[in-house]
C-alpha positions as CSV (number, residue, x, y, z in Angstrom):
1,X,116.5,77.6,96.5
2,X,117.8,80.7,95.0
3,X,120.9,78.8,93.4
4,X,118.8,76.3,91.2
5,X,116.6,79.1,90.4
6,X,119.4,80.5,88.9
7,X,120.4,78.0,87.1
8,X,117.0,77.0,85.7
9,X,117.2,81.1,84.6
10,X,120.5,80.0,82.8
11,X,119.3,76.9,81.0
12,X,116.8,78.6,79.6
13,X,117.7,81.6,78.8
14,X,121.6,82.3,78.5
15,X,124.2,83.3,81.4
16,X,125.1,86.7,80.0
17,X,124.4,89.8,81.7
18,X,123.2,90.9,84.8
19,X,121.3,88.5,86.5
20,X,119.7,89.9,89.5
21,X,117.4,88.4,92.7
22,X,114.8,89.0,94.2
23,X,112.1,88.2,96.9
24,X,108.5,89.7,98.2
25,X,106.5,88.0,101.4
26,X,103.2,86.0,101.2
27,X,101.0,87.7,104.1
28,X,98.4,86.4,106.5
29,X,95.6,88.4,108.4
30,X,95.6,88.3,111.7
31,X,91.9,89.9,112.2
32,X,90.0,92.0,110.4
33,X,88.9,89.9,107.6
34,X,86.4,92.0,103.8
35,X,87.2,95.2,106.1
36,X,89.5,96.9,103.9
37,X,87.4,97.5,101.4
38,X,85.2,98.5,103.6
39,X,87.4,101.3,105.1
40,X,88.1,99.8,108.6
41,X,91.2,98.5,110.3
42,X,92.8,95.5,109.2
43,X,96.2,93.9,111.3
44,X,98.1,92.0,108.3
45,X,101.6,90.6,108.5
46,X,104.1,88.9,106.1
47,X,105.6,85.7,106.2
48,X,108.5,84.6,105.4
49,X,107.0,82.3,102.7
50,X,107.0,83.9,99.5
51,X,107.5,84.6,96.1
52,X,111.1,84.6,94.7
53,X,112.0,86.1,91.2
54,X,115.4,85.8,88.8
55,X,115.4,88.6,86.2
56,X,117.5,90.0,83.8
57,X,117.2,93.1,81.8
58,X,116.5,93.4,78.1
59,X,117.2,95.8,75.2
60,X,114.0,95.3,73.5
61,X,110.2,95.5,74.5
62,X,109.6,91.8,75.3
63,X,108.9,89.7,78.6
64,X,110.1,86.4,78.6
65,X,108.5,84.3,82.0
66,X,109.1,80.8,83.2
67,X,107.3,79.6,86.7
68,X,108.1,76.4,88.3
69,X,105.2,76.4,89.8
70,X,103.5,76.1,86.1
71,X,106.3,74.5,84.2
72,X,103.6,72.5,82.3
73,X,102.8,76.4,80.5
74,X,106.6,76.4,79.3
75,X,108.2,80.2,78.3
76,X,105.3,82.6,77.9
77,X,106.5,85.5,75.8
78,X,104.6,89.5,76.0
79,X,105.6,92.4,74.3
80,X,104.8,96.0,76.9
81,X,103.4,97.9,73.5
82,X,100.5,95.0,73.6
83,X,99.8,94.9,77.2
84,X,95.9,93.3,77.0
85,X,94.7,90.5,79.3
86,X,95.2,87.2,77.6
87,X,93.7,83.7,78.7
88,X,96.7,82.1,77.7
89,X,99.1,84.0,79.1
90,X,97.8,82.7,82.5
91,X,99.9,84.0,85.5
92,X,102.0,86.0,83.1
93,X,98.5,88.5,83.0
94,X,99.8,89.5,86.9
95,X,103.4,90.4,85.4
96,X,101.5,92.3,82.4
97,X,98.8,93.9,84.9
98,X,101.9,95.2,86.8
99,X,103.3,96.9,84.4
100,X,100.6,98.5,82.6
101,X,99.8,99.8,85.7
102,X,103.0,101.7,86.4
103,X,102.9,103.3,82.7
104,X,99.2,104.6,83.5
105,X,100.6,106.2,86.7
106,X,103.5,108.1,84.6
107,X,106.3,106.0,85.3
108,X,107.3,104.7,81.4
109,X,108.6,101.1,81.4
110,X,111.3,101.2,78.8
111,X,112.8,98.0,78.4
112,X,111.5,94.3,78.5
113,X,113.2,91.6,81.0
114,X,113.8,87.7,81.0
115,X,112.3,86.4,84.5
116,X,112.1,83.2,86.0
117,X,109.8,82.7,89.4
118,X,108.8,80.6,92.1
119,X,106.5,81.1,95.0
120,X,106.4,79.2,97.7
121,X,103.2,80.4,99.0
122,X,100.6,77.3,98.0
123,X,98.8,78.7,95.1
124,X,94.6,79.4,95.9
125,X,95.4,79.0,99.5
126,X,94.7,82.8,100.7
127,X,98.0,83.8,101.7
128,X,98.3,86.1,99.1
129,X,100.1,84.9,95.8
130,X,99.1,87.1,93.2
131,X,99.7,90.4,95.4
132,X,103.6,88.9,96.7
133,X,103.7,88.4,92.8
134,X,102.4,91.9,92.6
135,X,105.0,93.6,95.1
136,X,108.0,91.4,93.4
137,X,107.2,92.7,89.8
138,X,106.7,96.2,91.3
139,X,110.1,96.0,93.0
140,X,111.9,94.6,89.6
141,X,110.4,97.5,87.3
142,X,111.3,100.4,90.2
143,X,115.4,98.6,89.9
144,X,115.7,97.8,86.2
145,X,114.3,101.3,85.3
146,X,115.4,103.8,88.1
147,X,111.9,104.6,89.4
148,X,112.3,106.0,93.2
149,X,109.1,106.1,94.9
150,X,108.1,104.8,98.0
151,X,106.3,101.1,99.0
152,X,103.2,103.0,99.8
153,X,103.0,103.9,96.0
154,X,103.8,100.3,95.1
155,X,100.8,99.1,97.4
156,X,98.6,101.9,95.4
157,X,100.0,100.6,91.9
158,X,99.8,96.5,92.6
159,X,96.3,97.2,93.8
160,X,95.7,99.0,91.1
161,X,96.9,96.9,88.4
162,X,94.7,93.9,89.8
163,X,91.3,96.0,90.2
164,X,91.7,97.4,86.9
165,X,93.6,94.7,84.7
166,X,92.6,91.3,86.2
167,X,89.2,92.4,87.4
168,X,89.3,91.4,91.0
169,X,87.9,94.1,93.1
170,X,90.4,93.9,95.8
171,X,91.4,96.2,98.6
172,X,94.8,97.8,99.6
173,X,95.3,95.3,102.7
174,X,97.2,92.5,100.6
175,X,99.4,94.8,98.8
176,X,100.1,97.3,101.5
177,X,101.0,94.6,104.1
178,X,103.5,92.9,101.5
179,X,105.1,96.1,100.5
180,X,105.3,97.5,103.5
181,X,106.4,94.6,105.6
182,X,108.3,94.6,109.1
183,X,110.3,91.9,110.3
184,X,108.6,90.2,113.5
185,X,105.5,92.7,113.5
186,X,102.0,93.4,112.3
187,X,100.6,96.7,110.8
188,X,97.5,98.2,111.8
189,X,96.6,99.5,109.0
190,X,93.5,102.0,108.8
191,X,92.1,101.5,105.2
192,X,90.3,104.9,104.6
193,X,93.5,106.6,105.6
194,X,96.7,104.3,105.0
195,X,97.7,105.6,108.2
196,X,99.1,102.9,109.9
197,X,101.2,101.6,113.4
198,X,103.8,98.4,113.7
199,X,102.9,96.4,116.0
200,X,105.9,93.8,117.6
201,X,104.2,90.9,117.9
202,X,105.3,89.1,121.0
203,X,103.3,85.4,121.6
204,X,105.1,84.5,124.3
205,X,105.4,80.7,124.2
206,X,102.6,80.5,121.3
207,X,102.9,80.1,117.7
208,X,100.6,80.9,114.6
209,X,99.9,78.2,112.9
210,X,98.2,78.3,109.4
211,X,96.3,75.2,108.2
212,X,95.4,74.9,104.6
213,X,91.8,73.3,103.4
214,X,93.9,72.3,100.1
215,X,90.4,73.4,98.5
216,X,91.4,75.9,95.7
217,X,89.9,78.8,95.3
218,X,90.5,81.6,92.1
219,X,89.6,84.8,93.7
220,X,88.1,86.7,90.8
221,X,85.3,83.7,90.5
222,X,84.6,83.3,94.1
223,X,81.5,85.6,95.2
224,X,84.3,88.4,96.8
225,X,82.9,90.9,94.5
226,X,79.3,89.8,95.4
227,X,80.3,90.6,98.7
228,X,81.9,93.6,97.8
229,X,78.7,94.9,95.8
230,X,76.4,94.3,98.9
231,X,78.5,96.4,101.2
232,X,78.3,99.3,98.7
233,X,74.7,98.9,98.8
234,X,74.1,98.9,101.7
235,X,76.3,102.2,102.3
236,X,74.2,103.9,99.9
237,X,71.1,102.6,102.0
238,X,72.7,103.8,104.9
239,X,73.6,107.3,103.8
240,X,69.8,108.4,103.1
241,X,69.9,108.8,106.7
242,X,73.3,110.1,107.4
243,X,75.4,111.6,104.3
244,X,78.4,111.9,107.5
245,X,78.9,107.8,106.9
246,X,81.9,107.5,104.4
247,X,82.5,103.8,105.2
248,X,80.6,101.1,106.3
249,X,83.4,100.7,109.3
250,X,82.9,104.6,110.3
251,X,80.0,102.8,112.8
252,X,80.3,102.2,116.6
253,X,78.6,98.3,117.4
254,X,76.2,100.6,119.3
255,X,75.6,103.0,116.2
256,X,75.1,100.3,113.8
257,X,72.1,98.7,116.0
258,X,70.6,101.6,116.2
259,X,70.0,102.4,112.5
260,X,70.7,98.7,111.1
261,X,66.6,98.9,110.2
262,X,67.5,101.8,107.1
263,X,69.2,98.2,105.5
264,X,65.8,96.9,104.5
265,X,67.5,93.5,102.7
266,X,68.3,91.2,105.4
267,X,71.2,89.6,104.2
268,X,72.6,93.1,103.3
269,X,72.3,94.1,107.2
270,X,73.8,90.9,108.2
271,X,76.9,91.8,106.2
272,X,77.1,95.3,107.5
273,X,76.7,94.1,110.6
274,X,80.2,91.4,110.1
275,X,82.1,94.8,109.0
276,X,81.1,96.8,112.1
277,X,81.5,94.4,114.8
278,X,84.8,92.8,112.9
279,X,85.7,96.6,112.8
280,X,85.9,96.8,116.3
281,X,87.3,93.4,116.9
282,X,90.1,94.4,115.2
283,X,91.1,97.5,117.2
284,X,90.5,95.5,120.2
285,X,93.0,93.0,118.8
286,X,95.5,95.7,118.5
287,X,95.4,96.5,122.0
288,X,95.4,93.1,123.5
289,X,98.5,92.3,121.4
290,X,100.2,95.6,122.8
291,X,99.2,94.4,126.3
292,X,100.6,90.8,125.7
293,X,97.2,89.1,126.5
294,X,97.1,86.2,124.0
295,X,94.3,85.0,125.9
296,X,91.7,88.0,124.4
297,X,93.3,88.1,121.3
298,X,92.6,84.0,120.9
299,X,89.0,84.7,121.9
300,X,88.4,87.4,119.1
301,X,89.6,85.0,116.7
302,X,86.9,82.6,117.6
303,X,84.3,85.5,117.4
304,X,85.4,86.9,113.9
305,X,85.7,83.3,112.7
306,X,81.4,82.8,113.9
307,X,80.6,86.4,112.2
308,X,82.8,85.4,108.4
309,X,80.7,81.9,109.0
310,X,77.1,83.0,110.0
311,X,77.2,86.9,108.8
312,X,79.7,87.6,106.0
313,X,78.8,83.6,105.0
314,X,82.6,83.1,103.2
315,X,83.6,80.2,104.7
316,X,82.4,76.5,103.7
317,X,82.2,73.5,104.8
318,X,86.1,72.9,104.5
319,X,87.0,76.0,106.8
320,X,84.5,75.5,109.0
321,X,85.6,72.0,109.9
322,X,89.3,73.1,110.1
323,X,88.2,75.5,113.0
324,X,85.8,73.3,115.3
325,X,88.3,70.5,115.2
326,X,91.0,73.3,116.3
327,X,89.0,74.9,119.2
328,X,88.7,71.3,120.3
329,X,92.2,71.1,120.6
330,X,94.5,70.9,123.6
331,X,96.2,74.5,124.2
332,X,94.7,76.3,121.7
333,X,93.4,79.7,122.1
334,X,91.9,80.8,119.0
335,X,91.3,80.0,115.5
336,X,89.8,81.3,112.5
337,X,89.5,81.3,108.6
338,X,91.6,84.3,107.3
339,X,91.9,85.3,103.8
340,X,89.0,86.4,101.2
341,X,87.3,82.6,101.8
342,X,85.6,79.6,100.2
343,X,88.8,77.7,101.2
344,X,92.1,79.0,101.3
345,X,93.3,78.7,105.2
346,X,92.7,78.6,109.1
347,X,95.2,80.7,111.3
348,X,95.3,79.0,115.0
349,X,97.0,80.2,118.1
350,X,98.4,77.6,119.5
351,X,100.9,77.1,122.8
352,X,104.3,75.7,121.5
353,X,104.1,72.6,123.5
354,X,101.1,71.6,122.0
355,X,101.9,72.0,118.2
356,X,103.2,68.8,116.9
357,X,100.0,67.0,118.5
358,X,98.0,69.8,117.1
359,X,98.9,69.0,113.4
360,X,98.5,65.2,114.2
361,X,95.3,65.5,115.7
362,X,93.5,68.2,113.5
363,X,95.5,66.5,110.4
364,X,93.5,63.0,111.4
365,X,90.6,64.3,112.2
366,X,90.2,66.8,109.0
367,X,91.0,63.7,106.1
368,X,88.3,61.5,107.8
369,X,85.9,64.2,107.6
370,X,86.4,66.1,104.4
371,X,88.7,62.9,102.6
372,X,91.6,64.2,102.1
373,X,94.6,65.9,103.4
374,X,95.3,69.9,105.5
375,X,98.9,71.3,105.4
376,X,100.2,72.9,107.7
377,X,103.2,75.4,108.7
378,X,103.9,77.4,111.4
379,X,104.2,81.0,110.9
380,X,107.4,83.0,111.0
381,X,107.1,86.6,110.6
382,X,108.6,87.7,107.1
383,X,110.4,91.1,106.3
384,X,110.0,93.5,103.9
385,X,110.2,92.9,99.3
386,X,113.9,93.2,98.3
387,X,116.8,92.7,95.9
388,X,118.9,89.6,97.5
């Protein structure tokens, strides 16, 4: 992998140098799905699917990208004095986004790079592309120009750079999970605080198996910032009553049904009420996971998947139909959309033994229904963004 990247980096741009490598994670959502905007508790972890990236430095101000996963847009060139969003410079607006970000936070990128990519994350399937993209850029600007600060920051900045430069109204989860990433564990992250725990995740004989809809989705056209707009809403609804509330997520279950009647728009009280009770799930998640019980942990996976369907209404017909035909499967304990929605993937918990018939079954079953064909990996918990 890395070697012909390298010599794609070579062909088409020269040997000479220093040529360095590098990788950031993809990441999946274990529970706690439009919570971290909403300032709850979200339980990411990385994967060891990801994005790699082969860079060398530059005297002057210009950014020369090639993807192999876009080879059909050739070399797109970008000077850092003109750093505006440009429809043509597709996926090369991320790189761009990055670093005008880290010159609005006062770190000065100096110097331009040649960088040649490939992610092997599926592109629109909800495993986070754009932010391992984010990390990896992040990464390559803190080595080629002797930043030091820590991945916290570089969750801040990549968040930053795609709230504010690509216009997706994102929250820290994504970012925070890739840049902060821990071999074989989780991290229960708080969102209002960025306090956060590792958690070693320990399945026992189970694995995580993500299943892809193969329906694409582009984030920053999906209703996400629909969603995102009825939450705040609904806050300010909910404050008239009690200015303590900072978040959405600061409410019990039992809290939340007891002034859920201040939310006089119905589908606004229906959202609030995924956040709060997906709140909770999540925190219960955490501590079945420490207590190795699979078995709970399975069944709040089903119950977050019926709130994002019937609340939070993200999912589609394509997700949807992914999850029945999984429940329905032999030695399975859980399974649920994860990701922002309207497509993307499934995560299921399912006991090794039973994972090859899984794939075949829930594989069949999906292309009669939908008409054509799920993917389908089983998870391995990735490590940390680094120089390789």
């Amino acid at each position: 992998m890395v070697e012909s990247l390298i010599n794609k980096f070579k062909k088409l741009f020269g040997d000479e140098g220093e040529i360095l490598k590098f990788f950031a994670p993809g990441r999946i959502n274990l529970i706690g799905e439009h919570i971290d905007y909403n300032g709850g508790f979200v339980f990411p972890c990385a994967l060891t699917i990801g994005t790699y990236g082969i860079v060398r430095k530059r005297k002057d101000k210009k950014i020369r990208c090639y993807s192999l996963n876009f080879p059909d847009k050739g070399i797109i060139e970008a000077d850092i004095i003109d750093l505006k969003y440009k429809e043509e410079h597709n996926w090369v607006n991320y790189v761009k986004a990055v670093i005008w970000a880290f010159n609005e936070k006062g770190y000065k990128i100096e110097y331009g790079f040649d960088f040649v990519c490939f992610g092997t994350i599926p592109n629109g399937s909800g495993l986070s592309s754009s932010a391992s993209l984010e990390v990896l850029i992040s990464k390559i600007l803190m080595d080629l120009n002797d930043i030091n600060i820590d991945m916290i920051e570089v969750a801040l900045i990549s968040q930053f750079a795609e709230n504010k430069f690509i216009g997706v109204n994102c929250g820290i989860m994504d970012q925070f999970a890739i840049a902060m990433a821990k071999k074989d564990n989780a991290i229960f992250l708080n969102t209002n605080s960025l306090e956060y725990r590792y958690a070693p995740i320990n399945l026992k004989d189970m694995k995580i198996v993500i299943s892809n809809t193969n329906k694409k989705r582009e984030l920053s056209d999906s209703k996400y910032n629909e969603r995102r707009k009825e939450c705040e809403n609904s806050l300010i609804e909910l404050k008239k009553i009690n200015k303590n509330i900072e978040t959405l997520a600061d409410l019990t279950p039992k809290e939340f049904e007891e002034i859920k009647y201040t939310i006089k728009n119905e589908t606004w009280q229906k959202r609030v009420k995924h956040v709060v009770y997906e709140n909770d799930r999540t925190k219960k998640a955490y501590k079945y996971l420490q207590e190795n019980n699979i078995e709970k942990f399975g069944e709040l996976l089903n119950l977050s998947h019926k709130s994002l369907k019937e609340d939070y209404e993200v999912t589609g017909i394509e997700l949807d139909t992914l999850v029945e035909i999984s429940c329905n499967q032999e030695g399975v304990l859980g399974s649920r959309m994860t990701g922002a929605g309207f497509g993307g993937c499934t995560l299921s918990i399912v006991k090794e033994e039973y994972v090859e018939k899984f794939i075949e079954n829930v594989g069949k079953a999906y292309r009669e229904k939908i008409g054509y064909d799920a993917d389908f990996y089983v998870a391995e918990i990735g490590d940390a963004p680094k120089q390789i």
